[in-house]
VOGU-3710 file (C-alpha; in Angstrom, 3 decimals, decimal comma):
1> xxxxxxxxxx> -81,893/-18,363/-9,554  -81,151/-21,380/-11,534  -82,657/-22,124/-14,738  -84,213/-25,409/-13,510  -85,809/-23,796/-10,595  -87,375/-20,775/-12,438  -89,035/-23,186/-15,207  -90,319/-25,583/-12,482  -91,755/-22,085/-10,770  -92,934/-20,978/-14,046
11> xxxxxxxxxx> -94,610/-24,264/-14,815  -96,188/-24,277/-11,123  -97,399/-20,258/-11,763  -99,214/-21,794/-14,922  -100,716/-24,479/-13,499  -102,373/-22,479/-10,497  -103,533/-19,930/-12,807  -105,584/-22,260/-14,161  -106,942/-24,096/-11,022  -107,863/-20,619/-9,821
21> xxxxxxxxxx> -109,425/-20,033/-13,385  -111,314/-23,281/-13,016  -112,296/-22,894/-9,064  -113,509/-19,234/-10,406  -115,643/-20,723/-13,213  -116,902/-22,593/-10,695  -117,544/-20,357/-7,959  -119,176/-18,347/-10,387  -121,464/-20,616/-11,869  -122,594/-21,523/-8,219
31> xxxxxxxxxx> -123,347/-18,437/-7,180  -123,935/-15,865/-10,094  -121,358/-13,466/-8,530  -117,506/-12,805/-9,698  -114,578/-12,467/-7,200  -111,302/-11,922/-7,644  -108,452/-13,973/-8,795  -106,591/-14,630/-5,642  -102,996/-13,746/-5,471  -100,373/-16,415/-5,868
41> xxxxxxxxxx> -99,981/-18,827/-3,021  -95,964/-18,653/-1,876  -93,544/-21,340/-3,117  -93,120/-23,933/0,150  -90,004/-26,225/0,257  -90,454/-30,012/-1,463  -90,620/-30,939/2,427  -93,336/-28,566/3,651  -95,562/-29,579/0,463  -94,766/-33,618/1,399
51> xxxxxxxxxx> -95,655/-33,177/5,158  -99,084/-30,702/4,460  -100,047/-33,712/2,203  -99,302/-36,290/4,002  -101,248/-34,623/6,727  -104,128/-34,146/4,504  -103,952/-37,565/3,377  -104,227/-39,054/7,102  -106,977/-36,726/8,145  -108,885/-37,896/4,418
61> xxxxxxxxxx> -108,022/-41,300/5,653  -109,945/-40,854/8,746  -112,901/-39,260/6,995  -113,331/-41,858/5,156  -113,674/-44,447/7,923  -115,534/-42,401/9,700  -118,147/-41,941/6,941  -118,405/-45,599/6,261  -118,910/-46,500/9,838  -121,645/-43,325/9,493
71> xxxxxxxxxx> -123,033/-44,919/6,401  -123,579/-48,068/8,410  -124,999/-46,219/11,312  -127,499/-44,530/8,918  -128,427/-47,883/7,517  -128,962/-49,327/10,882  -130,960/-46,611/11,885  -133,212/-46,731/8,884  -133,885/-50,261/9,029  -134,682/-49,315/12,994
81> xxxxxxxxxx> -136,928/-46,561/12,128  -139,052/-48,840/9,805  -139,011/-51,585/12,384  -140,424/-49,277/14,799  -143,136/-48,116/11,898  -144,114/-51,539/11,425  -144,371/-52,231/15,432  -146,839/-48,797/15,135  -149,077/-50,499/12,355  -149,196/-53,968/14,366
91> xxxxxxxxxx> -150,065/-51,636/17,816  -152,541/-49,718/15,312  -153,702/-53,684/14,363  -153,633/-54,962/17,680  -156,074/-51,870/19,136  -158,680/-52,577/16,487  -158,758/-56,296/16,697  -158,466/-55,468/20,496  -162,246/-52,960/20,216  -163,922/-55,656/17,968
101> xxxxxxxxxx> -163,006/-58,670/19,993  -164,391/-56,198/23,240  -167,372/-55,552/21,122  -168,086/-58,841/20,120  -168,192/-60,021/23,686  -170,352/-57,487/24,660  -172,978/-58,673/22,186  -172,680/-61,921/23,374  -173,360/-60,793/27,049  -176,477/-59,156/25,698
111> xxxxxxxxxx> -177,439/-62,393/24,048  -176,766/-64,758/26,916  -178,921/-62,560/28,838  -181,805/-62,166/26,148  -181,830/-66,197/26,345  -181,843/-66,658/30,410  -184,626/-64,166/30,480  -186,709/-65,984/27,408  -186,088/-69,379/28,935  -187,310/-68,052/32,088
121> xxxxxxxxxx> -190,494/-66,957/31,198  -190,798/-70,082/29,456  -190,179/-72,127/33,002  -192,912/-69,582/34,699  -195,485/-70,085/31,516  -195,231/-73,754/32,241  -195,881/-73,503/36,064  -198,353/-71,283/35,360  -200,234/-74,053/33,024  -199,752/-76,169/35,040
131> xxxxxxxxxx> -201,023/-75,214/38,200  -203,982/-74,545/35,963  -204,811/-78,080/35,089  -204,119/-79,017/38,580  -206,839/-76,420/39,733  -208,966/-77,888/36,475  -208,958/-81,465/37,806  -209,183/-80,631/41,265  -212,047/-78,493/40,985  -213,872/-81,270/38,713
141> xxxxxxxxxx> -213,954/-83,861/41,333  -215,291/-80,945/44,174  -217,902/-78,804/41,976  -221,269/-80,776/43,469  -224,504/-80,176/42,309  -223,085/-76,640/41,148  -221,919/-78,192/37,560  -225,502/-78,570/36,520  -225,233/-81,217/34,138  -221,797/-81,660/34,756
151> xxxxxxxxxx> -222,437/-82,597/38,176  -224,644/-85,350/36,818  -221,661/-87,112/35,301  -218,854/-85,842/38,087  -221,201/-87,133/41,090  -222,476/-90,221/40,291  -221,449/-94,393/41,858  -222,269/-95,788/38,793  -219,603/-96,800/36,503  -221,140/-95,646/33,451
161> xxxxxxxxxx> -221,647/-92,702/35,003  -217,654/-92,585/36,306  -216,544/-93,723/32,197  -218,459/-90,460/31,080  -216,974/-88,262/33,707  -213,227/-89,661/32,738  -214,437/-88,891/29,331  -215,090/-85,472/29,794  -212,140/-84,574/31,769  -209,993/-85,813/29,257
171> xxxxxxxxxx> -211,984/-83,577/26,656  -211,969/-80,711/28,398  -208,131/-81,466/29,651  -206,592/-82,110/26,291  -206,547/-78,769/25,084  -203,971/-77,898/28,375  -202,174/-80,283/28,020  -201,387/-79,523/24,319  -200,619/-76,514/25,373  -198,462/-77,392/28,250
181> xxxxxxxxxx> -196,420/-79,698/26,071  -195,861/-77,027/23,121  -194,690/-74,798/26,654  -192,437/-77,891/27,674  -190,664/-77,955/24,346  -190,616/-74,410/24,126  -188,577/-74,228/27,872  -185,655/-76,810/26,449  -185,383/-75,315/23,445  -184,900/-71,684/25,356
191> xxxxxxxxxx> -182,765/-73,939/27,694  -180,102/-74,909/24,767  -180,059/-71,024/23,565  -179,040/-69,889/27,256  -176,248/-72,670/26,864  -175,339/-71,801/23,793  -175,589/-68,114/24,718  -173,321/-68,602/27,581  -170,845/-70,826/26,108  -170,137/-67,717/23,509
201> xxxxxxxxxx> -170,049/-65,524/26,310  -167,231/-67,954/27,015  -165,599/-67,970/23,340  -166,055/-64,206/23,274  -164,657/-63,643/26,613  -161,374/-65,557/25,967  -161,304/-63,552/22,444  -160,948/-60,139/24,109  -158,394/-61,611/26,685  -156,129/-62,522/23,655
211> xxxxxxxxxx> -156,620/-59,560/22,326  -155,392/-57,219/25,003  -152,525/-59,906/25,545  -151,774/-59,225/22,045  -152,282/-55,667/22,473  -149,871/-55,197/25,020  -147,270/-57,377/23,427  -147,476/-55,339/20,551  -146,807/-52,376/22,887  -143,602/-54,060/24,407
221> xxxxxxxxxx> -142,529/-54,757/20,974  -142,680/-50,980/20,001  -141,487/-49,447/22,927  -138,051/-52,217/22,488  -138,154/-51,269/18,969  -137,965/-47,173/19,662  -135,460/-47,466/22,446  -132,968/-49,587/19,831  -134,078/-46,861/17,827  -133,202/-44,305/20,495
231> xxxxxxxxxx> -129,670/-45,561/21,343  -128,834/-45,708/17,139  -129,625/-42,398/16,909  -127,561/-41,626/19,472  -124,597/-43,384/18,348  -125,496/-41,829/15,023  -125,372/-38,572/16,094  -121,650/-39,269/17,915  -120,106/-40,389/14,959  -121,427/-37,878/13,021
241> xxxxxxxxxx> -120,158/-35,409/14,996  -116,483/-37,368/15,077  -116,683/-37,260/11,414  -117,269/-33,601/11,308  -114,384/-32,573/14,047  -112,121/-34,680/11,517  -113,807/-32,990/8,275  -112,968/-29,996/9,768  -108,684/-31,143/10,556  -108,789/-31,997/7,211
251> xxxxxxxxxx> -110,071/-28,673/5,330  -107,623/-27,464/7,470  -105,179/-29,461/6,539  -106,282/-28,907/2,890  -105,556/-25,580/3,045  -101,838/-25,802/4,148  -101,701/-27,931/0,956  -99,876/-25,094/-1,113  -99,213/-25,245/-4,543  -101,333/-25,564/-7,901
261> xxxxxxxxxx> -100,832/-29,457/-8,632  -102,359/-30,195/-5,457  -105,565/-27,989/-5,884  -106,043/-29,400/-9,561  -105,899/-33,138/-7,971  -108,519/-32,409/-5,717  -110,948/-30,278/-8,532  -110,393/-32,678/-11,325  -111,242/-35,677/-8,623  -114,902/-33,618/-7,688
271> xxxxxxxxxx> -115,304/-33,330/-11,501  -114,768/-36,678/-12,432  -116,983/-37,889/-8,926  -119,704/-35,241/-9,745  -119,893/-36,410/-13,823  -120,401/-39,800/-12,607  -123,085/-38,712/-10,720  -124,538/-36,982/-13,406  -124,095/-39,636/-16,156  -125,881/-42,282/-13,443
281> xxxxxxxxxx> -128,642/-39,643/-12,964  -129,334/-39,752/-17,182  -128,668/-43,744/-16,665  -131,675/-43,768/-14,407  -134,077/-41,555/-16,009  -133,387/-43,025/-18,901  -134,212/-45,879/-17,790  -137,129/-44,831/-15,817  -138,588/-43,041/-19,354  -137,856/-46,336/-21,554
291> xxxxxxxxxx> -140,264/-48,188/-18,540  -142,721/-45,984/-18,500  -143,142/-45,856/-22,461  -143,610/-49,463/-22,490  -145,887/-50,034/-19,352  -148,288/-47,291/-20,620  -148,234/-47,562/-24,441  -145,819/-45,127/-25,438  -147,453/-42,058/-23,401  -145,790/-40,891/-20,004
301> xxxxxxxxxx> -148,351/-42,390/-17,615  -151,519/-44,381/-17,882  -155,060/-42,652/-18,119  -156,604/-42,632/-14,553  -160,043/-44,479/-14,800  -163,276/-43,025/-13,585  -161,354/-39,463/-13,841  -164,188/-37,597/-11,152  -164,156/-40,123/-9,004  -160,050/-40,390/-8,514
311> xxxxxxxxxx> -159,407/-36,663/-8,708  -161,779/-36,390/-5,889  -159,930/-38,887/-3,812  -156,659/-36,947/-4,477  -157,671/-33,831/-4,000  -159,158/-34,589/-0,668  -155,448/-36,267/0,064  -153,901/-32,740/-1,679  -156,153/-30,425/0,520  -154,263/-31,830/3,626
321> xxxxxxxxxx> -150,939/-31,052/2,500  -149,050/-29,305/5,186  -151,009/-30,833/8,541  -148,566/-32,423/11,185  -148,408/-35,754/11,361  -150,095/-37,522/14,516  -149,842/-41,525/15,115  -153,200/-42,465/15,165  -154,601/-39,322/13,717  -157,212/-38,667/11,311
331> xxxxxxxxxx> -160,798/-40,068/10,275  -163,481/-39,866/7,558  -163,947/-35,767/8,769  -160,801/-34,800/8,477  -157,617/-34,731/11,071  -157,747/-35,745/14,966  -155,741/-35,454/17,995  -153,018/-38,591/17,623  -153,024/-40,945/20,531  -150,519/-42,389/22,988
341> xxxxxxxxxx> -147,825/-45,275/21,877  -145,583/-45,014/24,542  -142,403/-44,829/22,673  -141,049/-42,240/19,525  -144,590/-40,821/19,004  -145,362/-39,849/22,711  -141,671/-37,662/23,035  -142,679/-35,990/19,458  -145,994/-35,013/21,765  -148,339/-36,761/18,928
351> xxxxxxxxxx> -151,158/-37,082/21,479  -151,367/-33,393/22,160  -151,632/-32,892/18,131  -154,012/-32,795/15,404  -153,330/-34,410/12,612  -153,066/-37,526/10,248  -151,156/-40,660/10,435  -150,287/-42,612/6,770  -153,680/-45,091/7,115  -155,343/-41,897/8,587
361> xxxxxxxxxx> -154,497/-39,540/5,617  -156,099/-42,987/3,111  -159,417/-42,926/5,756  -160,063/-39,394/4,862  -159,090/-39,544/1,060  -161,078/-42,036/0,631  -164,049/-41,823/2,615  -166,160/-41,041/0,007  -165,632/-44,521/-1,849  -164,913/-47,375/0,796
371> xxxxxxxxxx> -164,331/-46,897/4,417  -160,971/-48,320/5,171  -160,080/-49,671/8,634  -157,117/-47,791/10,884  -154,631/-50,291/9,644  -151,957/-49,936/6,610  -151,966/-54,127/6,433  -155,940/-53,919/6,525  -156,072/-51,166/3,831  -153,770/-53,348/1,487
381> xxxxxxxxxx> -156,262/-56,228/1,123  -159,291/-53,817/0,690  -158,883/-53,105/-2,625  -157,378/-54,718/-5,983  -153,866/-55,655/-6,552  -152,363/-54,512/-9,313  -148,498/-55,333/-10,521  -146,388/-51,413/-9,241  -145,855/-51,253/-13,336  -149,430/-50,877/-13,649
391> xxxxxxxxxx> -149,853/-48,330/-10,816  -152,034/-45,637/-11,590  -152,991/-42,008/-10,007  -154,938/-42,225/-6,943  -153,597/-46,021/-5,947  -152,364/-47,106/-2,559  -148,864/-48,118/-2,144  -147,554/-50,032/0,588  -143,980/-50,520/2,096  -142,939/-53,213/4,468
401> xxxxxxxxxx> -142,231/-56,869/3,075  -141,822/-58,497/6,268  -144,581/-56,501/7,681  -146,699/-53,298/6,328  -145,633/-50,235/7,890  -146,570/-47,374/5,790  -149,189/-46,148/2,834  -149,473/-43,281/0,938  -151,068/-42,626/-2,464  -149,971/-42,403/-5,936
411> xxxxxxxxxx> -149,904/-39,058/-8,015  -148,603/-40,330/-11,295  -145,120/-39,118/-13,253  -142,957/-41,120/-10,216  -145,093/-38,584/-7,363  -146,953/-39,528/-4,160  -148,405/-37,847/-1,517  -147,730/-39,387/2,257  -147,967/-38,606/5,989  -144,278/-39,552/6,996
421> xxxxxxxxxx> -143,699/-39,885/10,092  -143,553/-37,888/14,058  -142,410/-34,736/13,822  -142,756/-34,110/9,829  -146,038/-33,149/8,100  -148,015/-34,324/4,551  -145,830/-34,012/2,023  -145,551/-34,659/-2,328  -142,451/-36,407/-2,313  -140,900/-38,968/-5,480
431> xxxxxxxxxx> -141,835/-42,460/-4,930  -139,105/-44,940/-2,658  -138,556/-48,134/-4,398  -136,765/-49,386/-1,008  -138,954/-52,006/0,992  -142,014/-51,428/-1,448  -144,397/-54,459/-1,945  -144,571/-55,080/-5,475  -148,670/-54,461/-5,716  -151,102/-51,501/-5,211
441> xxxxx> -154,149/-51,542/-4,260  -156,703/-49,927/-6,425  -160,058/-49,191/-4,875  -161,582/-47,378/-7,984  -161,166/-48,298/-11,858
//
């Protein structure tokens, strides 16, 4: 063998000893257990070593658009699935505004009718006194010799005698006919309350039909939302299994890559990639540390005020952690059966489950301090804002700004506790900073 030949052999031997002594290192780090050194890989032609890597390369090529076009899929689909979270809330808004407009005209109903039946007996009470005073002055000019004294007045030609009887008719009268016009003023004034009574009967009426019509738009909206949501998850779901097939040509091509230069490329490129990582992990916390130090005064997190009052609130949150979620689940008690939406929450079954929703899983945390209404965008305005920097343990946050869609509550040291979504449970999980509105709401302290 020439000399050239058997030092560039040499030099290849030394540098796959130590890729294999690296990848060991590695290997054993990972998984606490040694294996063996492998044995030497065998010496390929210049040729085979350019066409396995230029294989590599194209299939590596291909992964790569694949996993941007994936990367854009995901990010389509995650702005989908929040869409179709904030369609839930508005359905969630639109079905309680829907109830209190329904309630409101049923009140009026019950008023309209409580005036037609007042005004009514306020038309008979005036017949009534009237045909009274008729009988009165009818009887006065037929009673005879049978009024006694009266009659001397009632019977008499004389017109002194007549003057008296007028008189005395208009005495005795006068105290009807008070009556009858405190009765008449009584009857138009019962009059304007059944028109006014009806007229919001009306009002109301019109109300509730806006309401439903709002209703079921909000329902159309969801159920267009979840079926864009549908077919991106689909796509999604094609492409990542393209980008797999490929991921899988190009290990295999990977591993007809012989030769030691070729496997210390490819380590020293997941070092460098994975101490980047690393270094913009420490970037972060740092970061995250240095604003924490100065929002709360040096210490890690801020005191949480009225300490009984908030640890209540999250431990009630905390002693629901593992129930399913349901959309439209949960009260004051404790966890109900979810209800119908007609889009992603019916196929995950929701309405045959027990369980919270996120405003649900704040109704029941909370029920001991304020009772909050079935509606994320409701339950930010019942409380006080405060700036996220000032956050504290047992706040609501909010996500959604351009439209709430979700809540959950605040632990403190970058921790919340939520009710995700269909088909995952109540979780602890770090706070997202994506979409958040930049206030809490504080309902104690």
């Amino acid at each position: 063998m020439p000399a050239n030949q058997r030092a560039v052999r040499q030099s290849r031997g030394k540098q796959w000893l130590i890729a294999s002594s690296a990848g060991l290192a590695f290997l054993m780090a990972a998984t606490g257990t040694a294996v063996a050194v492998p044995p030497p890989p065998p010496n390929p032609s210049d040729s085979e070593i350019s066409e396995s890597r230029e294989e590599a390369r194209e299939r590596a090529g291909q992964v790569g658009q694949l996993t941007n076009r994936l990367a854009k899929a995901e990010g389509r689909l995650s702005s989908l699935r929040d869409e179709v979270a904030r369609k839930l809330e508005l359905a969630n808004k639109a079905r309680v505004d829907a109830e209190a407009a329904d309630a409101v005209a049923k009140q009026a109903k019950r008023d309209a009718e409580t005036a037609r039946r007042e005004s009514g007996a306020a038309s008979d009470a005036i017949t009534a006194a009237q045909d009274k005073m008729d009988e009165f002055v009818a009887g006065s000019f037929q009673q005879g010799s049978e009024m006694g004294s009266v009659s001397a007045y009632v019977t008499s030609d004389n017109p002194k005698d007549v003057m008296l009887r007028a008189q005395m008719l208009d005495a005795v009268s006068k105290g009807h006919l008070n009556a009858m016009e405190a009765l008449r003023q009584a009857r138009v004034e019962k009059s304007n309350a059944d028109a006014a009574a009806r007229k919001a009967v009306t009002v109301a009426e019109e109300k509730k039909r806006e309401a439903e019509e709002a209703k079921r738009s909000a329902a159309s909206a969801h159920e267009t939302a979840s079926a864009a949501q549908r077919s991106q998850a689909k796509q999604t779901k094609t492409l990542e299994a393209d980008r797999d097939g490929v991921q899988r040509e190009l290990y295999a091509a990977q591993k007809k890559v012989k030769g030691l230069e070729g496997q210390r490329d490819r380590y020293q490129d997941w070092l460098a990639a994975k101490r980047r990582e690393e270094a913009l992990k420490a970037k972060k916390a740092a970061m995250a540390a240095a604003n924490n130090t100065s929002n709360s005064g040096g210490g890690n997190s801020a005191p949480a005020p009225s300490g009984s009052s908030v640890e209540t609130v999250v431990s009630r949150a905390m002693s629901q952690l593992g129930v399913q979620y349901a959309w439209g689940g949960g009260n004051t008690q404790g966890p109900t059966y979810g209800i119908r939406d007609g889009g992603v929450a019916d196929s995950y079954g929701d309405y045959n489950k027990i369980g919270f929703d996120c405003s649900g899983l704040m109704i029941y945390a909370f029920a001991g301090v304020k009772t909050l209404p079935h509606y994320s965008g409701y339950q930010y305005d019942s409380g006080r804002k405060v700036p996220l920097s000032q956050m504290r343990r047992g706040d609501m946050l909010f996500w959604g700004t351009s439209g709430i869609h979700h809540v959950a509550m605040y632990l403190g040291n970058g921790q919340m506790i939520e009710a995700p979504q269909s088909g995952l449970r109540v979780r602890v999980v770090p706070v997202r900073y994506g979409d958040i509105l930049p206030y809490a709401t504080r309902l104690i302290g």
